[in-house]
C-alpha positions in Angstrom: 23.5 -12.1 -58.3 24.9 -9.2 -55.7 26.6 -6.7 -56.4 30.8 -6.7 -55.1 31.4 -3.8 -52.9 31.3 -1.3 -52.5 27.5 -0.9 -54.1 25.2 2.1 -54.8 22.4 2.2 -53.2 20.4 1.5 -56.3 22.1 -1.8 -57.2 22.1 -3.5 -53.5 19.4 -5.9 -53.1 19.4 -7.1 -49.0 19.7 -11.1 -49.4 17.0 -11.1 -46.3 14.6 -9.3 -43.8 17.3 -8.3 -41.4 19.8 -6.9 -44.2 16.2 -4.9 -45.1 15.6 -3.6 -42.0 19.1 -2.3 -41.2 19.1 -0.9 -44.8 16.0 1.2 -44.1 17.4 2.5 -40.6 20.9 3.8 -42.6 19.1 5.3 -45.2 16.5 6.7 -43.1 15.8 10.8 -43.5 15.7 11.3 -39.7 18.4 9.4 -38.4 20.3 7.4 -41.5 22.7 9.5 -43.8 19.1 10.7 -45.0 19.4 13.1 -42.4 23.6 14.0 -43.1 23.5 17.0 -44.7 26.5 16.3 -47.5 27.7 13.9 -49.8 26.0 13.3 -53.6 21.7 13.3 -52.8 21.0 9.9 -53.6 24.1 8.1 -53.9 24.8 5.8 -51.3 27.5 3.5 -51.4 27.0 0.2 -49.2 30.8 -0.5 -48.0 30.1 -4.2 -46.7 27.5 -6.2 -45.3 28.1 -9.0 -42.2 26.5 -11.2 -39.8 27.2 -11.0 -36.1 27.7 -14.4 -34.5 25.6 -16.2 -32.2 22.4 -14.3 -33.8 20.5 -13.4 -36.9 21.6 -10.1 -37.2 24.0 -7.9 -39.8 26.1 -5.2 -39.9 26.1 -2.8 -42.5 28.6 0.3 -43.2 27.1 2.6 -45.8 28.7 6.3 -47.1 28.4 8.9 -49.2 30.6 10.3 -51.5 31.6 13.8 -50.9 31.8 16.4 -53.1 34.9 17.7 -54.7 34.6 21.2 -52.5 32.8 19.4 -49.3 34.7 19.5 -45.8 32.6 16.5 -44.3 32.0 12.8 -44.9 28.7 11.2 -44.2 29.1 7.3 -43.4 27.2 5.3 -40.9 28.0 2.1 -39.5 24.1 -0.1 -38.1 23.4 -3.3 -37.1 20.6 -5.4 -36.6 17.7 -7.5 -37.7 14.2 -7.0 -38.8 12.5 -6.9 -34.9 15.5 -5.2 -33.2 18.2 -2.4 -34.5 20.9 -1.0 -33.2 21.1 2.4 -32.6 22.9 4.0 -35.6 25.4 7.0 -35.4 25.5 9.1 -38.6 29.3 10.5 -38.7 29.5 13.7 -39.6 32.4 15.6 -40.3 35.6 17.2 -42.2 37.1 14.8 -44.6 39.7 12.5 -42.8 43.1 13.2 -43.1 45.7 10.8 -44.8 47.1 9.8 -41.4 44.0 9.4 -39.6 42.5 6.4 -37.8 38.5 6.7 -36.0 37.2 4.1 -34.3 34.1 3.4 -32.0 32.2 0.5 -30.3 28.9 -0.7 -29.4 27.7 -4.2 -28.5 25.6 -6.4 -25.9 26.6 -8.3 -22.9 28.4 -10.4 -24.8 30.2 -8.9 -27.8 32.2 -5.9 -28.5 31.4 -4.0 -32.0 34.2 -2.3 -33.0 34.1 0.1 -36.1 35.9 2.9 -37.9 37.5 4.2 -40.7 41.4 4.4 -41.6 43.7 6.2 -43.9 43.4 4.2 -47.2 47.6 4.0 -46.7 46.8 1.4 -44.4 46.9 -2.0 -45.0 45.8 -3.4 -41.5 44.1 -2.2 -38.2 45.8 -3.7 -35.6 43.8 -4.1 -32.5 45.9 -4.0 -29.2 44.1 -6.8 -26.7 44.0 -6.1 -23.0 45.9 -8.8 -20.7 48.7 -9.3 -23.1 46.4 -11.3 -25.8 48.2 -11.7 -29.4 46.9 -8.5 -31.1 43.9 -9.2 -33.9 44.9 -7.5 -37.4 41.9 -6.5 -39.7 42.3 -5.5 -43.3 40.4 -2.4 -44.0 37.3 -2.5 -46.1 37.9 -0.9 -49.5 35.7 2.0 -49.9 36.3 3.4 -53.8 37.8 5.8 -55.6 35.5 8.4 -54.5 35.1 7.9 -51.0 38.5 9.3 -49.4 38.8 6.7 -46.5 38.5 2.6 -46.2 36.5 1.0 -43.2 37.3 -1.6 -40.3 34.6 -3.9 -38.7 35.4 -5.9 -35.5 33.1 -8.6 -33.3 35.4 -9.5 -30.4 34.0 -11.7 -27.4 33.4 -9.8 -24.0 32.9 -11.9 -21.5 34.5 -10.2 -18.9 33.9 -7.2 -16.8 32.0 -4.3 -18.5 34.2 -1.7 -16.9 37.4 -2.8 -19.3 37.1 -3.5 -22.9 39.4 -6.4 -24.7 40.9 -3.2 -26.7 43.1 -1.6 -25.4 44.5 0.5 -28.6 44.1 0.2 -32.6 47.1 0.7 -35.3 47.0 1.3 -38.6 49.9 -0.2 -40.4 51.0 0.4 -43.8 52.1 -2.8 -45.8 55.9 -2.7 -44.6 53.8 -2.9 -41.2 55.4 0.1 -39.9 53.0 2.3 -38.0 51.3 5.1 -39.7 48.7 6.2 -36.9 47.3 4.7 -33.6 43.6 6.2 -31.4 41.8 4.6 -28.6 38.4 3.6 -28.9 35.6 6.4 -29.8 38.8 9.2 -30.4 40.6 9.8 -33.9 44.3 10.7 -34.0 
């Protein structure tokens, strides 16, 4: 059987190829959290796993618990399938405060990734849709005890027009769903 997540590392079997190959590119020593200098060596935590739509790829957000005196967090956020990744982005960086809210995107001509971390006050991300579009709540992705944030994954549609993306802002909300913190896409606040 899997594991519920968050898994270590050393408990997560990949269900397939593609979950394989994206496991190998986050773990990776030159460009995964391998490479993040930070965290426990060796312990890993996958946050979630998910297919994209329309294709027979997965997403993955993976992090690594920081120490009790550390001032980063290492967490990386891949996609892809066993003959073509993503490019990852290891996050590296002072631990996240209470009230904060990162987010960036990714994608191909047809999709907008959108992914992040939020305060673990928050009980939704609220995404803000361009043209007056109902907004799109997400509830985060726990994380643990030990990992001092909780994670977002979005896969929104983008047909349009490259030059303006179908998010305009995100929210976090606590579970009153009063505002705690808002950012735009690929800045923190």
């Amino acid at each position: 059987t899997r594991p519920g997540f968050p898994a270590k590392l050393a408990a997560y079997t990949p269900k397939d190829s593609a979950e394989a190959a994206v496991l190998r590119l986050l773990t990776d020593r030159s460009e995964g959290l391998g490479a993040c200098k930070g965290g426990r060596p060796g312990d890993v935590r996958i946050i979630a796993v998910g297919p994209l739509p329309d294709r027979k790829d997965v997403w993955m957000i993976a992090a690594r618990p920081p120490l009790p005196t550390e001032q980063r967090l290492c967490w990386m956020f891949a996609f892809g399938n066993d003959r073509d990744l993503g490019a990852p982005v290891a996050h590296l960086g002072k631990p996240p405060p209470l009230t904060s809210l990162v987010a960036s995107s990714s994608g191909d001509p047809s999709k907008l990734i959108i992914d992040g971390y939020v305060t673990k006050q928050a009980a939704r991300v609220r995404l803000i849709l361009a043209g007056g579009k109902p907004p799109l709540d997400l509830e985060p992705l726990p994380s643990g005890s030990d990992v001092p944030v909780n994670f977002f994954v979005a896969v929104l549609p983008w047909p349009g027009p490259k030059e303006q993306f179908p998010v305009e802002r995100l929210i976090a909300l606590d579970r009153n769903g009063r505002a705690i913190t808002s950012c735009w896409l690929g800045a923190g606040q």
